[in-house]
C-alpha positions in Angstrom: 0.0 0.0 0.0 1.0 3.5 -1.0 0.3 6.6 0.6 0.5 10.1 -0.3 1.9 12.3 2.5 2.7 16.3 2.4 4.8 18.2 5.0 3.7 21.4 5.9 5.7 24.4 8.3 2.5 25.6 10.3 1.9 28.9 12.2 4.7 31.0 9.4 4.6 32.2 6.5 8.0 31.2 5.5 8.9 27.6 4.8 11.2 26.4 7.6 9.6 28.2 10.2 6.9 27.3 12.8 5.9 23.5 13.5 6.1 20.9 11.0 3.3 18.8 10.5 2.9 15.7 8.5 -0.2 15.1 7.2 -1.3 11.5 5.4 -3.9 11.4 2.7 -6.7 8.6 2.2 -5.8 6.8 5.4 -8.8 4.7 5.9 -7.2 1.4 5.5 -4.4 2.1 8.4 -5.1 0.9 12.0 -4.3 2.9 15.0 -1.0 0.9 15.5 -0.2 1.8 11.9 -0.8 5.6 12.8 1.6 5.4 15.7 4.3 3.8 14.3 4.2 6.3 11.4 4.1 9.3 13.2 6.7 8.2 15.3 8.6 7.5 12.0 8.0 11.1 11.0 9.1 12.1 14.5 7.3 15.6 14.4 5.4 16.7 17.2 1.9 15.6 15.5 1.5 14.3 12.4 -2.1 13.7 10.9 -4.3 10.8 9.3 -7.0 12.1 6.5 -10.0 9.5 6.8 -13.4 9.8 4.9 -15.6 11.6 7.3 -19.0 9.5 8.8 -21.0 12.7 8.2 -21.2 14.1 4.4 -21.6 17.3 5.4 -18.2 17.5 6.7 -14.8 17.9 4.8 -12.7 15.4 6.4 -12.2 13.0 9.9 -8.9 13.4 10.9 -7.2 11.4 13.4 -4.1 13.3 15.5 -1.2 11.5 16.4 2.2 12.6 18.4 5.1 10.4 18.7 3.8 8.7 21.6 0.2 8.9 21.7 -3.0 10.0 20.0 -4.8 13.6 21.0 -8.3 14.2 20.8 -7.6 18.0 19.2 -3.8 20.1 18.2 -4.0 23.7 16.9 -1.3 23.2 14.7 -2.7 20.0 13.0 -6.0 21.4 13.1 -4.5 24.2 10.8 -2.3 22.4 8.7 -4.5 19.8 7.5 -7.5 22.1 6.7 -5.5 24.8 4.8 -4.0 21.6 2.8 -7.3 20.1 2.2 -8.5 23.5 0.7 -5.5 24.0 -1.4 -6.0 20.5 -2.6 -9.4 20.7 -3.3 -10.6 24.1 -4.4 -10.9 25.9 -7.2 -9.0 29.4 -7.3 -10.3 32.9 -8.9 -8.0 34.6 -9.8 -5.6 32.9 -7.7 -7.5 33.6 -4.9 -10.2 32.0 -2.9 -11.7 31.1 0.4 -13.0 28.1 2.1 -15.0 26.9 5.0 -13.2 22.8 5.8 -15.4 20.6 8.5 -13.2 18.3 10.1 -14.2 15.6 12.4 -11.9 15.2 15.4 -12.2 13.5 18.3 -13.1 15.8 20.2 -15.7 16.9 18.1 -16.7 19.1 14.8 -14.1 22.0 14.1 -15.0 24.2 11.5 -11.4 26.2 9.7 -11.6 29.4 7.8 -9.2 28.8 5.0 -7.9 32.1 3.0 -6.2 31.4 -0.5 -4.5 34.3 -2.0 -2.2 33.9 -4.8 0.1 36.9 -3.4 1.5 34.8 0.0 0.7 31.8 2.1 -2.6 30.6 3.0 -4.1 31.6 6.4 -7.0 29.6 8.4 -8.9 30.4 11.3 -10.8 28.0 13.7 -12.9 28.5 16.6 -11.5 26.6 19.9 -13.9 24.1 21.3 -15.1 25.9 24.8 -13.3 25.0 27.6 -15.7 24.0 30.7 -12.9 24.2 33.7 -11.8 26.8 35.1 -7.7 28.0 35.8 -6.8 26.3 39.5 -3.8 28.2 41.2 -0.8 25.9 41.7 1.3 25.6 44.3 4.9 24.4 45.1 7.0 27.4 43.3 10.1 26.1 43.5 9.1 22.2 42.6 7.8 23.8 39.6 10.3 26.0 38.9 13.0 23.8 39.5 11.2 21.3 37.0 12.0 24.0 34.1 15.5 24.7 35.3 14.8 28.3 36.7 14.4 29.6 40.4 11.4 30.7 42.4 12.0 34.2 41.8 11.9 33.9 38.0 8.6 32.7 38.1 5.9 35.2 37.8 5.2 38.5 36.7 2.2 41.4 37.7 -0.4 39.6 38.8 0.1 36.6 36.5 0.8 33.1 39.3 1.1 29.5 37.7 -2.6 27.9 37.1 -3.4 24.7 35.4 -6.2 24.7 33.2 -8.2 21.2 32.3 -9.1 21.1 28.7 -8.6 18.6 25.3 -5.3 18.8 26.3 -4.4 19.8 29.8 -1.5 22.6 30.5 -0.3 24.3 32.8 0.7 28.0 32.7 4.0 29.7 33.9 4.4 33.4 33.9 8.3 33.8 33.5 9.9 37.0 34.6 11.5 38.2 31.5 12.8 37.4 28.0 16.6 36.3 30.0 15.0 33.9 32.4 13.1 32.4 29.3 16.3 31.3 27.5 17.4 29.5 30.7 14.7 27.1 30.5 15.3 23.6 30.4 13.1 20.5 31.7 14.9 18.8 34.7 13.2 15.4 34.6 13.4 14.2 38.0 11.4 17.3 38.9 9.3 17.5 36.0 7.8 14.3 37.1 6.6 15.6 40.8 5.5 18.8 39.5 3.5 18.1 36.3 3.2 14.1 34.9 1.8 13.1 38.3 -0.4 16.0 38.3 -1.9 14.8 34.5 -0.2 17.5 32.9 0.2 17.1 29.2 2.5 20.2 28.2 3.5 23.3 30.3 3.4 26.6 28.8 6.0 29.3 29.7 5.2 32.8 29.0 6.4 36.7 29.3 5.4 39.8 28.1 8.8 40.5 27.1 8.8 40.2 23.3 11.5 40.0 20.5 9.0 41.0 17.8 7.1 44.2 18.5 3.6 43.3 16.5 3.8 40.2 20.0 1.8 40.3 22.8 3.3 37.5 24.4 6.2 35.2 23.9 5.9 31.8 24.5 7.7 28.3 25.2 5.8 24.8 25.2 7.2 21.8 26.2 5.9 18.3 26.7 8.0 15.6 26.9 5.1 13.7 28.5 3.6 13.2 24.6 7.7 12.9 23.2 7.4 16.6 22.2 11.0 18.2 24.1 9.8 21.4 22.9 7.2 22.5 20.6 7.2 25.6 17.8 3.9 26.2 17.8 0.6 25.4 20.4 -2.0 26.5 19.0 -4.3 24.2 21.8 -2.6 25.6 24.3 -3.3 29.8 23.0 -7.0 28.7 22.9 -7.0 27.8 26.8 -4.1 30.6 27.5 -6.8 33.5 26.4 -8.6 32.0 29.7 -5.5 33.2 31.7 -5.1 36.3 29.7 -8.7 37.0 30.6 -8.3 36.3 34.4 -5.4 38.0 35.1 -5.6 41.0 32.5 -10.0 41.4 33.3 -10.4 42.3 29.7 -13.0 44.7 29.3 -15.9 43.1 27.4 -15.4 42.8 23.4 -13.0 41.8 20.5 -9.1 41.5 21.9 -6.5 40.3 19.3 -3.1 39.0 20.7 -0.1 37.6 18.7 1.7 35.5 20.7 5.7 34.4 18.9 7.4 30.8 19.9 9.7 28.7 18.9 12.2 31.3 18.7 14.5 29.8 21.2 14.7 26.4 18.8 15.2 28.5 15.5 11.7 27.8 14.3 10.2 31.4 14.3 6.2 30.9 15.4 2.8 33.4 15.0 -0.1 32.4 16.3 -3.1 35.1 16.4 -5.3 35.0 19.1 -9.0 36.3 19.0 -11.0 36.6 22.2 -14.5 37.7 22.6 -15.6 38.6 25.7 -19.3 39.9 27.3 -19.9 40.6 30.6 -16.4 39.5 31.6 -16.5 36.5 30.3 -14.7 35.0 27.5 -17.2 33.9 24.6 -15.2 32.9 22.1 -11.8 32.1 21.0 -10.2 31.8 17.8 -6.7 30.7 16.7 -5.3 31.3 13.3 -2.0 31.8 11.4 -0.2 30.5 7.9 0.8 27.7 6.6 3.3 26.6 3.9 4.0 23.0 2.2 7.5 21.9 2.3 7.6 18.7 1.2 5.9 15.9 -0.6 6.1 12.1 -1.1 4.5 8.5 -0.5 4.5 6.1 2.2 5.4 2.4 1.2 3.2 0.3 3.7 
């Protein structure tokens, strides 16, 4: 069996930037074992499976899978494979056009904006899936901070204090001091395993206001060596729970609030994600997460 894969550079509009994502076409006939071994063959943070969806009304079901384990829903995959799937399959105007792809995840429907323009890369937009828990403080500083190679003291800024927040994917969030403290970090694994994998903790995301770029709100690091991810380019699951921190520490008056938020700089793949919160009566309504995508690469699997 012979399959046809692409590789895309997610969350940049420059190939070689952001998170690379693998994505497999026409994988109905592969079983989940199959899936795992091949994304641990690619060895990317996620790669993705493109199955024939059980509803016709949506685009695609896509299965999401990192080296070591399946997730119900990634921002980055959930990107990549939609703005693939529209360059595959539409028609362009012009060289322009603009698509609406359904995929079925397992977590649920997720519905991507897809912008074609024949003058730069494609951009999509989705709308997170709503979280239902709310941020819970955490405690143990200097477990935690130990666990990412800094000190007590480097943790924290303003009002911002480490909460983990229970979503798809759980995470939990570390305000860092500044942009110095941020190259420091480095996971400490014995720890890392007190402070977050026996808490259930999937990835921990570190975070400062300090910015290299001065369009950024925020700049970020992710890492999750619980799903044999080091370090990851680009969360864009993580963003969509980290505008509930921005909202509870910031109390963002109600309406639209735009963020850009740059990672992966520190591993030399430059990252945008943008950020789109909604909030009414001071709470947050809505979040979306978008940002460009580029193929790289192309080929087939030998199965």
């Amino acid at each position: 069996m012979a399959l046809t894969y692409h590789v895309l550079d997610v969350f940049t509009e420059r190939a070689f930037g952001g998170n690379p994502l693998a994505v497999v076409l026409d994988a109905d006939k592969l079983s989940s074992s199959d899936m795992q071994t091949i994304a641990r063959e690619f060895n990317l943070s996620e790669t993705v499976f493109v199955l024939t969806p059980a509803s016709p009304g949506h685009t695609a079901r896509i299965r999401i899978f990192t080296p070591s384990r399946e997730l119900a829903f990634a921002g980055h995959p959930t990107i990549g494979a939609a703005i693939l799937l529209a360059e595959l399959r539409t028609s362009l105007v012009n060289g322009d056009s603009d698509a609406i792809i359904a995929l079925e995840e397992e977590i649920g429907s997720v519905r991507v904006g897809v912008r074609m323009r024949a003058s730069g890369a494609t951009f999509g937009e989705f709308d997170a899936p709503k979280v239902t828990s709310t941020p819970e403080a955490l405690s143990e500083p200097e477990e935690m901070s130990a666990a990412v190679g800094l000190i007590s003291t480097e943790i924290g800024f303003e009002n911002h204090k480490p909460v983990l927040l229970k979503s798809a994917n759980t995470f939990a969030f570390m305000p860092v001091s500044n942009l110095d403290a941020m190259s420091k970090v480095k996971v400490t694994p014995q720890h890392w395993m007190r402070a977050f994998t026996d808490r259930g903790v999937h990835g921990v995301f570190l975070y400062t206001r300090q910015c290299l770029r001065a369009q950024s709100a925020f700049h970020a690091r992710v890492f999750a060596p619980d799903l044999g991810v080091p370090e990851d380019p680009a969360t864009g699951s993580a963003c969509a729970s980290f505008a509930h921190i921005i909202n509870q520490f910031d109390a963002l008056p109600d309406g639209t609030h735009k963020r850009a938020i740059e990672q992966g700089i520190e591993m030399g793949r430059p990252s945008s994600i943008a950020l789109t919160m909604t909030v009414s009566r001071g709470k947050l309504e809505a979040v979306r997460i978008g940002g460009y995508a580029v193929r790289v690469a192309e080929g087939t699997l030998k199965i």
